[in-house]
FIKEGU-528251 format. One record per residue (C-alpha): z negated, y negated, x negated; residue number from 1. Coordinates in steps of 0.05 Angstrom, whole numbers. Example, Ala and Ser with C-alpha at 12.3 -4.5 7.8 and 13.67 -1.06 7.14 Angstrom:
2
     pz     py     px num
   -156     90   -246   1
   -143     21   -273   2
END
This chain:
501
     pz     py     px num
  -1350  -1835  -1599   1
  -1374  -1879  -1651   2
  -1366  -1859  -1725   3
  -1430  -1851  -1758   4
  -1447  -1850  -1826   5
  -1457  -1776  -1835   6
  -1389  -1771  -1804   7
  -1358  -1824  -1854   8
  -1395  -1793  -1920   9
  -1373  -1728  -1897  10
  -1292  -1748  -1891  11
  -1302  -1787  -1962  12
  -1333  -1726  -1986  13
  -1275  -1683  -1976  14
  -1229  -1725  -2022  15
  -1263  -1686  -2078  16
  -1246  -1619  -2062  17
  -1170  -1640  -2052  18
  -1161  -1654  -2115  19
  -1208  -1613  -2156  20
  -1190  -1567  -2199  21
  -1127  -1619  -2215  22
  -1172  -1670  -2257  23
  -1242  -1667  -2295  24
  -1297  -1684  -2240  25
  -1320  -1731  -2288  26
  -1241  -1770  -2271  27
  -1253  -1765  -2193  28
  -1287  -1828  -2186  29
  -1228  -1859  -2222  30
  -1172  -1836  -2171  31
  -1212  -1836  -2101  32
  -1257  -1895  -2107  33
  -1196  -1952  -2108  34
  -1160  -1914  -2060  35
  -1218  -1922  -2000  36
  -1219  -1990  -2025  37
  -1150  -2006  -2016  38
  -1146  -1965  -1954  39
  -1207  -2016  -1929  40
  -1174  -2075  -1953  41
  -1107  -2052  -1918  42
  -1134  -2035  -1855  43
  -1179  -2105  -1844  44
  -1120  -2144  -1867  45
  -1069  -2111  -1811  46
  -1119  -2129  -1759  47
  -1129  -2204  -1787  48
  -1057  -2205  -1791  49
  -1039  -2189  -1725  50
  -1090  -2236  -1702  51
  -1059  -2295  -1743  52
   -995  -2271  -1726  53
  -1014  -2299  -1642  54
  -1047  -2360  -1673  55
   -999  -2389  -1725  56
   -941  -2342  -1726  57
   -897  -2315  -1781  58
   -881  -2366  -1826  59
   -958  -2382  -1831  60
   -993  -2317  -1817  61
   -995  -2283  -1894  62
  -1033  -2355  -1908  63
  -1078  -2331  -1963  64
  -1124  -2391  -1943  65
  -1127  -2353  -1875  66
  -1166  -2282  -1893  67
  -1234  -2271  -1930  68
  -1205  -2214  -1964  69
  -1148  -2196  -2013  70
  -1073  -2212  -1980  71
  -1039  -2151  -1982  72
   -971  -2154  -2005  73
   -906  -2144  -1950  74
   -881  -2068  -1963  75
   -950  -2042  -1985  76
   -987  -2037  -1933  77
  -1035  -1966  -1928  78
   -973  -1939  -1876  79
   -917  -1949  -1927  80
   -948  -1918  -1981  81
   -966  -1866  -1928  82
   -888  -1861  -1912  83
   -877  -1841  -1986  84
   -865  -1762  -2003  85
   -831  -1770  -2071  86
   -863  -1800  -2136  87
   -928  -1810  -2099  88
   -958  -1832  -2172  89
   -908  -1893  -2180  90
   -912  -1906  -2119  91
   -996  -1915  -2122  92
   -990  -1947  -2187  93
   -934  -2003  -2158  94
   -981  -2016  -2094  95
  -1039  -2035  -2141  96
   -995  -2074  -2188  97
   -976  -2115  -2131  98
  -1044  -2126  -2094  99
  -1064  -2149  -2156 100
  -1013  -2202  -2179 101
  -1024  -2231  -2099 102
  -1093  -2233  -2117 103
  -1109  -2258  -2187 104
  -1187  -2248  -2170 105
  -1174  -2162  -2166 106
  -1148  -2164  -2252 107
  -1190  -2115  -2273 108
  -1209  -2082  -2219 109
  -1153  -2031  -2214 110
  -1155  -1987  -2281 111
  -1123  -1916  -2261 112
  -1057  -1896  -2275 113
  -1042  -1834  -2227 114
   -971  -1826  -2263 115
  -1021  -1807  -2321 116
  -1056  -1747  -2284 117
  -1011  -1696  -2291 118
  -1050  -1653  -2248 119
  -1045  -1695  -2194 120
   -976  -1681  -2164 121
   -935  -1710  -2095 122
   -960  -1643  -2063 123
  -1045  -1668  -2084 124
  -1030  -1738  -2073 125
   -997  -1740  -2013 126
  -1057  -1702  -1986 127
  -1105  -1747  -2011 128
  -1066  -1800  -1977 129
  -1059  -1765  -1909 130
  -1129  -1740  -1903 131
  -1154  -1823  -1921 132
  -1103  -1832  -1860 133
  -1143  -1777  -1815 134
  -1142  -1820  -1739 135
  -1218  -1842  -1725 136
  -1228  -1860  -1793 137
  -1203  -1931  -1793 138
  -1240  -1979  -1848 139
  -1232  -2045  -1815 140
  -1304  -2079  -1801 141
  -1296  -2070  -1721 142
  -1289  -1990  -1737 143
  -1340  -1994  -1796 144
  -1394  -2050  -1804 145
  -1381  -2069  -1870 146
  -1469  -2043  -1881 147
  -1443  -1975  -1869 148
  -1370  -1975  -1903 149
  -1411  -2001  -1964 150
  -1467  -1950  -1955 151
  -1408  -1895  -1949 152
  -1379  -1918  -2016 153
  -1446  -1922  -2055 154
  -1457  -1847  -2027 155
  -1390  -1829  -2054 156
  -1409  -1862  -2117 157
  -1473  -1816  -2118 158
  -1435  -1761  -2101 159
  -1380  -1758  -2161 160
  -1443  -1779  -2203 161
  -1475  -1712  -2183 162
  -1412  -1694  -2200 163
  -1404  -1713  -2266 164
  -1483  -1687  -2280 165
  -1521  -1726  -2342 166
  -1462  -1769  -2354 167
  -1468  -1798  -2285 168
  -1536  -1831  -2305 169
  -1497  -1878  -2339 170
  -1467  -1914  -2268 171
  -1511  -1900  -2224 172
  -1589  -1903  -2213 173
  -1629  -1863  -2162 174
  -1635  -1897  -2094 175
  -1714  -1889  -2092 176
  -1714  -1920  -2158 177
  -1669  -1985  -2143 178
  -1718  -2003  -2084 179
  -1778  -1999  -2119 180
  -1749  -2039  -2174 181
  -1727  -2092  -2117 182
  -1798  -2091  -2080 183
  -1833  -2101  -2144 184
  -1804  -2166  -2144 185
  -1791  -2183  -2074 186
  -1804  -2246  -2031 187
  -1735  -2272  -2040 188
  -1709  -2344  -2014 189
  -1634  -2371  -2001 190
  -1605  -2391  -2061 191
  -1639  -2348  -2107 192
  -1594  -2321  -2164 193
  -1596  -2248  -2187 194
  -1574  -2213  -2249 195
  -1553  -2146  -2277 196
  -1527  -2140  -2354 197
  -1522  -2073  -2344 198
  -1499  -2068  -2277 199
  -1468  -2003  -2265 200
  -1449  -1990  -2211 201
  -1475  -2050  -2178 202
  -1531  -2008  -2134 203
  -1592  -2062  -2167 204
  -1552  -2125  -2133 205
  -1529  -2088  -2070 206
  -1604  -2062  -2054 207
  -1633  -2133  -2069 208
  -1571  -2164  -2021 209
  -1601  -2106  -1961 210
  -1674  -2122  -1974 211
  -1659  -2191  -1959 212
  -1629  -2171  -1901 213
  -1664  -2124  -1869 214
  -1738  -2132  -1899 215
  -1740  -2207  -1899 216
  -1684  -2232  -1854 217
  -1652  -2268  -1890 218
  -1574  -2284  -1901 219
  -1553  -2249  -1967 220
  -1493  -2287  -1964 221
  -1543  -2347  -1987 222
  -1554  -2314  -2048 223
  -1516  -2302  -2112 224
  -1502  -2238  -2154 225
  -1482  -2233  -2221 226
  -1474  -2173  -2269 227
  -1439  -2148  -2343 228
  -1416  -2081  -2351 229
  -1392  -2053  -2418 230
  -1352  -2001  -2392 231
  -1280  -2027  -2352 232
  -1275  -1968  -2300 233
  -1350  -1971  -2278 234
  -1339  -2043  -2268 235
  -1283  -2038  -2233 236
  -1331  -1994  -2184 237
  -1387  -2054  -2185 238
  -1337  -2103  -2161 239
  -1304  -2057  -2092 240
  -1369  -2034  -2095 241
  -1391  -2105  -2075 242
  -1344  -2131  -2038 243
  -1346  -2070  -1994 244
  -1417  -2086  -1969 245
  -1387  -2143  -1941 246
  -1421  -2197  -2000 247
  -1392  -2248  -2026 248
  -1412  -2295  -2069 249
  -1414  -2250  -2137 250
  -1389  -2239  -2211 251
  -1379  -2184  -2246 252
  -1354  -2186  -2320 253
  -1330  -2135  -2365 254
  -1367  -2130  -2436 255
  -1427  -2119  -2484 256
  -1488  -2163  -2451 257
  -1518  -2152  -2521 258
  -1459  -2169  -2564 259
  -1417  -2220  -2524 260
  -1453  -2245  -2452 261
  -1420  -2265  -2409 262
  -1459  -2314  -2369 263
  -1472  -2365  -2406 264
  -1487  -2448  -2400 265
  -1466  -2480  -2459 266
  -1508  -2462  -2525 267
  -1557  -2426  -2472 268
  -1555  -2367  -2437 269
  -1549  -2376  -2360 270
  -1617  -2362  -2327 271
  -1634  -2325  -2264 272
  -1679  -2319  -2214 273
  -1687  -2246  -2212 274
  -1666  -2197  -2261 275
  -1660  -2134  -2241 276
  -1636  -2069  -2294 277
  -1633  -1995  -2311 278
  -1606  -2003  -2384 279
  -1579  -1943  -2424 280
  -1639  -1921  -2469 281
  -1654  -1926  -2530 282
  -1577  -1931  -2550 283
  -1547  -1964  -2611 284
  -1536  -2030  -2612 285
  -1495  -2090  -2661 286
  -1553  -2105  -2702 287
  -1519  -2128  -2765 288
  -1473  -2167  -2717 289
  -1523  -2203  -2686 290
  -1583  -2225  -2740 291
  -1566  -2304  -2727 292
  -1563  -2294  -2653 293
  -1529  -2351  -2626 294
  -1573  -2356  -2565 295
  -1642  -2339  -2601 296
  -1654  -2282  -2558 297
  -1686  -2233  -2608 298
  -1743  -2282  -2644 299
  -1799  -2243  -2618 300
  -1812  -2220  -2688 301
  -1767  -2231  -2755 302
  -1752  -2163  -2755 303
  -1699  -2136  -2699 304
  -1705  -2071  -2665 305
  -1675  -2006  -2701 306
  -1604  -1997  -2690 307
  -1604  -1943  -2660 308
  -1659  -1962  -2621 309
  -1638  -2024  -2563 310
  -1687  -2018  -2523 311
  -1735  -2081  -2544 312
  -1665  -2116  -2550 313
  -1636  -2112  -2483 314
  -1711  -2128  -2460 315
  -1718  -2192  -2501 316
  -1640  -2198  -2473 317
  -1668  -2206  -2408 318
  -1731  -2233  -2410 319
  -1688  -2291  -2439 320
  -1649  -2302  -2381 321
  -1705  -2313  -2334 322
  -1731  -2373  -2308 323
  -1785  -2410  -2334 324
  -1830  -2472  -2316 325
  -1825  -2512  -2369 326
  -1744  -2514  -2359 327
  -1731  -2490  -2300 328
  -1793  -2518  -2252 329
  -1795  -2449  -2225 330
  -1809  -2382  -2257 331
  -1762  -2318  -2263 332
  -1778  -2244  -2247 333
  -1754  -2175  -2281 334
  -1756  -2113  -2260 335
  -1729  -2060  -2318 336
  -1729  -1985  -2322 337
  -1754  -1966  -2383 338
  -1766  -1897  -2428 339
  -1845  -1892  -2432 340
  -1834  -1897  -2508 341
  -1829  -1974  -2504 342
  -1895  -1973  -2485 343
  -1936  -1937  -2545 344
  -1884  -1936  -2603 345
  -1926  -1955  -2654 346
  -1872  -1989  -2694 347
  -1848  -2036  -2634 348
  -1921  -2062  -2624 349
  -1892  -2127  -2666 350
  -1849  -2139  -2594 351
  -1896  -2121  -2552 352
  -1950  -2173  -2581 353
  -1909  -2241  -2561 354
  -1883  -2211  -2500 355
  -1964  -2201  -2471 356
  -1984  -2267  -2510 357
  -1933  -2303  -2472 358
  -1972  -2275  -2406 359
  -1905  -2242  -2390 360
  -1920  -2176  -2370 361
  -1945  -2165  -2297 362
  -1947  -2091  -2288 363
  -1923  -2033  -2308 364
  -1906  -1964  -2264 365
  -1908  -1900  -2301 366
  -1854  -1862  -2253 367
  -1850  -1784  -2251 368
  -1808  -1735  -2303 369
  -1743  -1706  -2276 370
  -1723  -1771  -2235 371
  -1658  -1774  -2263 372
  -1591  -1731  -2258 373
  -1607  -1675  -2306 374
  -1647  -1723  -2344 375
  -1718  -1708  -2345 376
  -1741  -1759  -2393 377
  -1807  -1795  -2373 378
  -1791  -1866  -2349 379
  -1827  -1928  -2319 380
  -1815  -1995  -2298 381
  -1837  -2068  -2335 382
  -1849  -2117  -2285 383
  -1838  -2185  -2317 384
  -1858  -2247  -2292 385
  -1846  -2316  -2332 386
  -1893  -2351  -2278 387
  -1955  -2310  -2262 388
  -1993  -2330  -2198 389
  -2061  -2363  -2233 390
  -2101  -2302  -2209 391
  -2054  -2261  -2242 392
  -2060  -2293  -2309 393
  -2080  -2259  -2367 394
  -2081  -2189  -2337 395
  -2032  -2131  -2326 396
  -2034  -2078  -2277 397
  -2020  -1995  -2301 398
  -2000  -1957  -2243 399
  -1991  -1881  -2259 400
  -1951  -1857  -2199 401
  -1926  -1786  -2236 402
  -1973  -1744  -2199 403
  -1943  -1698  -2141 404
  -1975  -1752  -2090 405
  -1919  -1796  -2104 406
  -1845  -1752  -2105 407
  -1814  -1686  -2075 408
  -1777  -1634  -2120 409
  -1705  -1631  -2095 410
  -1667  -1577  -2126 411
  -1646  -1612  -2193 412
  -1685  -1669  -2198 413
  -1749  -1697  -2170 414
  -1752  -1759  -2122 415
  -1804  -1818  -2098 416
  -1831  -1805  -2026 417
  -1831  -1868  -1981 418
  -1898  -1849  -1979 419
  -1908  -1853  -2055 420
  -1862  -1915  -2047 421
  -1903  -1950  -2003 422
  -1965  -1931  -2043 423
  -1941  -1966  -2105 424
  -1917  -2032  -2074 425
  -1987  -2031  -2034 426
  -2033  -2029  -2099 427
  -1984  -2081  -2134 428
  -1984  -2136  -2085 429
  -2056  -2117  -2073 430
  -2066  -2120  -2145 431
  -2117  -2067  -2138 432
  -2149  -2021  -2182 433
  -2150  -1944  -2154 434
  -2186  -1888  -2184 435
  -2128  -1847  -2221 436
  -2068  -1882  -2197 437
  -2081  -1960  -2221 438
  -2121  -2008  -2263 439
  -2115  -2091  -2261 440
  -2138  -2098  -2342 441
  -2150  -2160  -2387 442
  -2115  -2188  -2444 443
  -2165  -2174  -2482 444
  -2180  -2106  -2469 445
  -2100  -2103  -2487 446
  -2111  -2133  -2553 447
  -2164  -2083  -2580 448
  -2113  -2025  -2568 449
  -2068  -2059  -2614 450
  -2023  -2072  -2555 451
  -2007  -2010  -2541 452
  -1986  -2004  -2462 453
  -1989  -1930  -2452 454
  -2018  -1924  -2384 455
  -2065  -1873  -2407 456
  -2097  -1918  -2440 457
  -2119  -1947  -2378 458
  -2118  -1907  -2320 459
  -2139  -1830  -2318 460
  -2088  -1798  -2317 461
  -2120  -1725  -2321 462
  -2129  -1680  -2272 463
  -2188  -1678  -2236 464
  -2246  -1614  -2244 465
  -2262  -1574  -2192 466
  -2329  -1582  -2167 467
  -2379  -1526  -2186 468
  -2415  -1493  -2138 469
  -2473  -1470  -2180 470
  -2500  -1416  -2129 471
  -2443  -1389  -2115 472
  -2429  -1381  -2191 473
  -2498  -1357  -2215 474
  -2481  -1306  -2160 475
  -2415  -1282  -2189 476
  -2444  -1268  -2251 477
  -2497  -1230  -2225 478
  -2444  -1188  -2185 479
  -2407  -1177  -2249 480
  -2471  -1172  -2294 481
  -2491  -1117  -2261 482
  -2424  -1080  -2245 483
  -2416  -1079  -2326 484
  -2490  -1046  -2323 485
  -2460   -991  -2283 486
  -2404   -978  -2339 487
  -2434   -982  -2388 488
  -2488   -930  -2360 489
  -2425   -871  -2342 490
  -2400   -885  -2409 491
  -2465   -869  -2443 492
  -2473   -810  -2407 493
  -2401   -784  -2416 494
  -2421   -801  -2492 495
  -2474   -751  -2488 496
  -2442   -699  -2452 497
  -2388   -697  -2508 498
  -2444   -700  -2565 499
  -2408   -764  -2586 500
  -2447   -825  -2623 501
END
């Protein structure tokens, strides 16, 4: 029978409760995640091998030039480190050490040292090994389509960020939340470029690679992904994460987008396409570090944002990698989860001014509280757009979707329906105005408010009243008018039965 992916979430699942109680859940992504990617890697390259073992034979078979995936090293294949039952650790750490110096590309990629978790011992390890090795479970693409293997390991990634509780936010974005960000700026075409400086994960590339796919038809191979992560061990998850959904042609650097980016074309920072990016909010930033910016990303006023305050920055960030017209002779689009304070702080109005003079901003979606992992800070997402159809120009559209219409409360958190999905992306490409959920409004109207964007502003947001049914109220009151007549009437006559005034 044919492994589904319930099946294959549920066998990745289990990893965790081998080794819990041995490490911190917030160090389980750190130990299981390379080992189903090497276990993946290991098992496609024993079946490419074999086959280029009939076609070119041994002394030309390990041909790196050969395989579209890592060369595994002779002597580490997944069944000899299976065969090991002493110094499981070493062993692990030697089969990564090796993988790596056959394959340049993977520096980086594998960060844990198991000799270093003392908790996990040959007895824990050796399990973890053996239950990866479970017969049915093979992770080559003609036992797992490389969709599902990659859908499997974004689940797991879900799973130890669940896991891991409000930390977890930090690598990995809501699934409900990633697609809307990609349909708000759909319609891709081959070649396009993406890019995430604060890519996580990698769940904002890998959704845009599957809408292609599956939404438009098109070959996601034709496209490119880039991202920047600042932390080593959650980009070392981006990149297997990547590379396990079968993509190819993508980047993803280690380091501060803010401080040092990495993607860069000369004196100018590269530009992109599509943008696409769940940044950490309002979080500190190298302010003093980075008043003579060498790329002139932060001149929308001569003051910078607070340091401890990077919102506006990573925003001007990106809006500064996009496309434009006049350089490009195409525009670039942006899609960026945001806290709702962006929109009304009264102090940040000096960034929001350029940004809706330059006729950037094309919507904005206020999204419902409690969306993230024990998080339940309001949030919404910008919508930029450096080339606004001419019917689009000098408006923005406000869609409040935070009303129970639009999301489901799950146990912990709340979550966007497909209906409340579908909702959204239908009044945005529709650009339509709907009583209580959205409102296409002018430049102008924008300007009076002192720029403030806070959708309630601009939509009515409050609930509705109830409609009054006069009769039916006059007739209550009489009801109740007249049974106070009757008490007060047996109290006055207890009164005078007890001579009491």
């Amino acid at each position: 029978m044919a492994l589904t992916l319930d099946d294959l979430d549920s066998h990745l699942f289990k990893c965790a409760d081998i080794i819990r109680d041995a490490v911190d859940p917030t160090d389980y992504k750190e130990y299981i995640l390379p080992l189903v990617y090497y276990k993946a890697i290991s098992d496609e390259f024993e079946k490419q091998y074999e086959e280029n073992l009939d076609d070119y034979g041994e002394d030309f078979a390990r041909d790196p030039d050969l395989y579209d995936i890592p060369v595994v090293p002779e002597g580490y294949l997944w069944e000899d480190i299976r065969a090991v039952s002493d110094n499981v650790d070493q062993a692990l750490n030697e089969a990564f050490d090796a993988l790596t110096e056959e394959n340049p590309d993977l520096e980086g990629v594998f960060l844990a040292d198991y000799i270093d978790a003392g908790g996990l011992d040959d007895d824990r390890l050796g399990r973890l090994v053996e239950h990866l090795s479970k017969d049915g479970y093979e992770l080559d693409r003609d036992s797992v389509p490389p969709d599902m293997l990659g859908e499997a390991y974004m689940d797991l990634v879900r799973h130890f960020a669940e896991e891991e509780g409000k930390s977890g936010g930090q690598f990995f974005t809501p699934p409900h939340i990633v697609r809307l960000a990609v349909k708000l700026v759909d319609d891709f075409e081959d070649g396009d470029e993406f890019h995430d400086p604060t890519v996580g994960s990698g769940g904002m590339l890998i959704e845009a690679a599957k809408h292609y796919r599956e939404e438009q038809g098109g070959d996601p191979s034709k496209l490119r992904y880039t991202g920047q992560e600042i932390n080593p061990d959650i980009a070392a998850i981006a990149r297997m994460n990547l590379f396990l959904h079968g993509l190819t042609n993508w980047s993803v650097e280690r380091g501060d987008s803010l401080s040092s980016p990495a993607f860069t074309d000369g004196d100018q920072l590269e530009r992109f396409d599509y943008v696409l990016a769940n940044f950490p909010f309002s979080a500190d930033w190298a302010k003093d570090e980075l008043q003579d910016d060498p790329y002139n990303r932060f001149d929308w006023h001569e003051k910078l944002p607070r340091a401890d305050r990077g919102d506006y920055a990573f925003i001007m960030h990106m809006a500064k990698q996009l496309k434009r017209p006049s350089l490009d002779d195409t525009g670039g689009k942006a899609a960026i989860v945001i806290p709702h304070g962006v929109l009304f702080r009264k102090h940040e109005s000096r960034y929001r001014e350029p940004m809706l003079e330059n006729d950037m901003v094309e919507a904005i979606v206020g999204l419902p509280e409690n969306l993230f992992q024990n998080n339940s800070i309001p949030s919404a997402i910008l919508v930029l757009n450096t080339d606004k159809p001419a019917e689009r120009e000098g408006e923005v559209q406000f869609i409040h979707a935070a009303d129970e219409d639009f999301y489901e409360e799950l146990s912990n958190q709340n979550e966007l329906t497909e209906d409340g999905l579908d909702h959204i992306i239908d009044n945005f490409r529709g650009w339509k105005t709907e009583e209580r959920v959205s409102r296409t409004v002018s430049l102008d109207e924008i300007r009076e408010n002192d720029y403030n964007l806070n959708i309630a502003l601009y939509v009515d947001t409050t609930e509705p009243e109830e409609d009054i049914d006069v009769e039916e109220e006059l007739a209550t009151l009489r009801e109740l008018q007249a049974e106070r007549d009757k008490i007060e009437s047996r109290m006055t006559r207890h009164m005078e039965a007890l001579n009491y005034e």
